[in-house]
C-alpha positions in Angstrom: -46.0 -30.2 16.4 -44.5 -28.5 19.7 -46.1 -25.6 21.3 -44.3 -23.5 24.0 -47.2 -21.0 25.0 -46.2 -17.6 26.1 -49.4 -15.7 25.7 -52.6 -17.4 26.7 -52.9 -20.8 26.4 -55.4 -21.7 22.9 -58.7 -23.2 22.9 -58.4 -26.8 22.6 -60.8 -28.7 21.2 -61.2 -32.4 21.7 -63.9 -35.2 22.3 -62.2 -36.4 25.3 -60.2 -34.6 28.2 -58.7 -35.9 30.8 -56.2 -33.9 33.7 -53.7 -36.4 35.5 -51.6 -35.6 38.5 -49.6 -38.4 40.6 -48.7 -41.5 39.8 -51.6 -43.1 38.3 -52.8 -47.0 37.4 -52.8 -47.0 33.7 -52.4 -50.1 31.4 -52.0 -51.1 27.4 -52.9 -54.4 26.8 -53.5 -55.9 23.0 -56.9 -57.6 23.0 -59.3 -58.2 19.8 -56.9 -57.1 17.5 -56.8 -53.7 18.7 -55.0 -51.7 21.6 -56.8 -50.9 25.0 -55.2 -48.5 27.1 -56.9 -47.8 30.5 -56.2 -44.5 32.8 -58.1 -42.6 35.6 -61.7 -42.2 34.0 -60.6 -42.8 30.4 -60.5 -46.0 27.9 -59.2 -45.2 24.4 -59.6 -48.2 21.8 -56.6 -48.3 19.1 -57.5 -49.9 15.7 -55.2 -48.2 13.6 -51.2 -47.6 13.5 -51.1 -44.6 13.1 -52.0 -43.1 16.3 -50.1 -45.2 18.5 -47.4 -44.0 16.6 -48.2 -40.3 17.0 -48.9 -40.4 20.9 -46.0 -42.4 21.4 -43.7 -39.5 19.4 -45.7 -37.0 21.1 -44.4 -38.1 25.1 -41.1 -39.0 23.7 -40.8 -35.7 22.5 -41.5 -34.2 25.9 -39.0 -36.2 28.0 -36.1 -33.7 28.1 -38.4 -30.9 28.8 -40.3 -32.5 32.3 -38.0 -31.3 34.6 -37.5 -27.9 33.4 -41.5 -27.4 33.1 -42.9 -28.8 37.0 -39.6 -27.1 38.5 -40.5 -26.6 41.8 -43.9 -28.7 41.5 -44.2 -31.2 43.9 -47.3 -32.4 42.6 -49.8 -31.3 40.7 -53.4 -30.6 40.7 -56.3 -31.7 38.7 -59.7 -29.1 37.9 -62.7 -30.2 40.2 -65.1 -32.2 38.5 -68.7 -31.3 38.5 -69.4 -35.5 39.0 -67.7 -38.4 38.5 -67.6 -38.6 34.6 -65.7 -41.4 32.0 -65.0 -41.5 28.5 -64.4 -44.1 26.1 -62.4 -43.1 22.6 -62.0 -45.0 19.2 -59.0 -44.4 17.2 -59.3 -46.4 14.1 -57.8 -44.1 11.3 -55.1 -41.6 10.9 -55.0 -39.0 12.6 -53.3 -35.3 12.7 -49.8 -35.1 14.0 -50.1 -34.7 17.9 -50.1 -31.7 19.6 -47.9 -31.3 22.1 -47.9 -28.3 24.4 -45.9 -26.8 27.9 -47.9 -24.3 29.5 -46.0 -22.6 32.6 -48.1 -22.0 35.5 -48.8 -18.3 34.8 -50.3 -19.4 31.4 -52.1 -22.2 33.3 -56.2 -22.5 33.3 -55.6 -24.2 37.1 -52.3 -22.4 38.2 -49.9 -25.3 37.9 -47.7 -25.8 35.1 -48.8 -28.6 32.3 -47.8 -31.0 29.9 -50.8 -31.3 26.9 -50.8 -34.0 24.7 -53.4 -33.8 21.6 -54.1 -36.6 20.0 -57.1 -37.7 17.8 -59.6 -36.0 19.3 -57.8 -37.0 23.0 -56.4 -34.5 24.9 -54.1 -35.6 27.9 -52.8 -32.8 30.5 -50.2 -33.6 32.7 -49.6 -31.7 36.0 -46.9 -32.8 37.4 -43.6 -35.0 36.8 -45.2 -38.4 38.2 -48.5 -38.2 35.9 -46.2 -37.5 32.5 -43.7 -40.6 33.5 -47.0 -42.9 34.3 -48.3 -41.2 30.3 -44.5 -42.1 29.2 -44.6 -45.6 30.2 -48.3 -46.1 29.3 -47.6 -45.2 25.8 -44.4 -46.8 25.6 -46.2 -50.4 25.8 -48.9 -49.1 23.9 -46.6 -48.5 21.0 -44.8 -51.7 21.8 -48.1 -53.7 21.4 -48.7 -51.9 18.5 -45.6 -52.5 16.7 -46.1 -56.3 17.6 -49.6 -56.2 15.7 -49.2 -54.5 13.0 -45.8 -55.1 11.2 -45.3 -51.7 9.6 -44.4 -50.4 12.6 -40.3 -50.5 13.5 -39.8 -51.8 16.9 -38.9 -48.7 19.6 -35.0 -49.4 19.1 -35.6 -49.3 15.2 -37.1 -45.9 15.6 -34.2 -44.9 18.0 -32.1 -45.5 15.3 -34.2 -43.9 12.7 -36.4 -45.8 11.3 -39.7 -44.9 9.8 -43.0 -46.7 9.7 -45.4 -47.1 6.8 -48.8 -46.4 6.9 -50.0 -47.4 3.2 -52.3 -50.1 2.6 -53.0 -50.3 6.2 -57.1 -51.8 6.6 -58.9 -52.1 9.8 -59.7 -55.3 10.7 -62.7 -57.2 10.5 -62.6 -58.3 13.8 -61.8 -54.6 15.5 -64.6 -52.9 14.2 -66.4 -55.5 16.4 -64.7 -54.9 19.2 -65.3 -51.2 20.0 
């Protein structure tokens, strides 16, 4: 689901937040069976398909519309934090489609346009062109892991070209549950 916002920008709600601007070090590596993805003060956990493949379709789906959106924006800028603060998230069932959102800066909570990605309780804001091609790429090899792990999953090319991926009789693995 794509939202262009016009009016104000909607109450989000989500167990995890985090506001990216720059280049940033993130990293997907498969380890215990699952996914773990690692970004500036954030570690999500991916146990299940399904939200790999959602996130992934999510920043795909955004691609075309960077440059029109941070026109002008050199680089972004993130909300003082309060204190230093982390979060670690579990997604180990389906989820909702992903929300995906462009808020211009007018519209924006910190003055400076935004991408918003909604996922699973995860809610990643982009603020500038370098932070959504660091989310692209993260998410990217994410997905590719994912597809490697669980074989329901078409490979990147094979959802290029149209292919679909089956969630049915999908379990969560013994040995994931252990490793949250």
């Amino acid at each position: 689901m794509h939202l262009t916002t016009t009016d104000r920008p909607p109450t989000v709600r989500a167990d995890l937040a985090v506001h990216l601007a720059g280049h940033h070090e993130a990293h997907a590596v498969l380890i215990a069976h699952t996914i773990l993805l690692t970004m500036p003060s954030v570690r999500v956990r991916l146990a299940h398909p399904q939200p790999a493949y959602e996130a992934y379709k999510a920043w795909t789906s955004l691609a075309d519309r960077t440059d029109r959106v941070f026109s002008g924006t050199m680089s972004g800028t993130v909300p003082e934090p309060e204190g230093v603060m982390s979060g670690h998230l579990r997604l180990d069932r389906p989820v909702p489609p992903a929300v995906v959102e462009t808020l211009p800066a007018k519209l924006s909570p910190t003055r400076a346009p935004q991408l918003r990605v909604s996922v699973g309780g995860l809610l990643i804001v982009a603020t500038d062109k370098a932070a959504f091609t660091s989310q692209l790429n993260l998410w990217t090899v994410a997905y590719r892991h994912a597809a490697r792990r669980w074989t329901n999953l078409p490979s990147v090319e094979e959802l290029a070209a149209g292919a679909l991926p089956r969630f049915d009789d999908i379990a969560v693995p013994v040995l994931a549950k252990a490793a949250a």
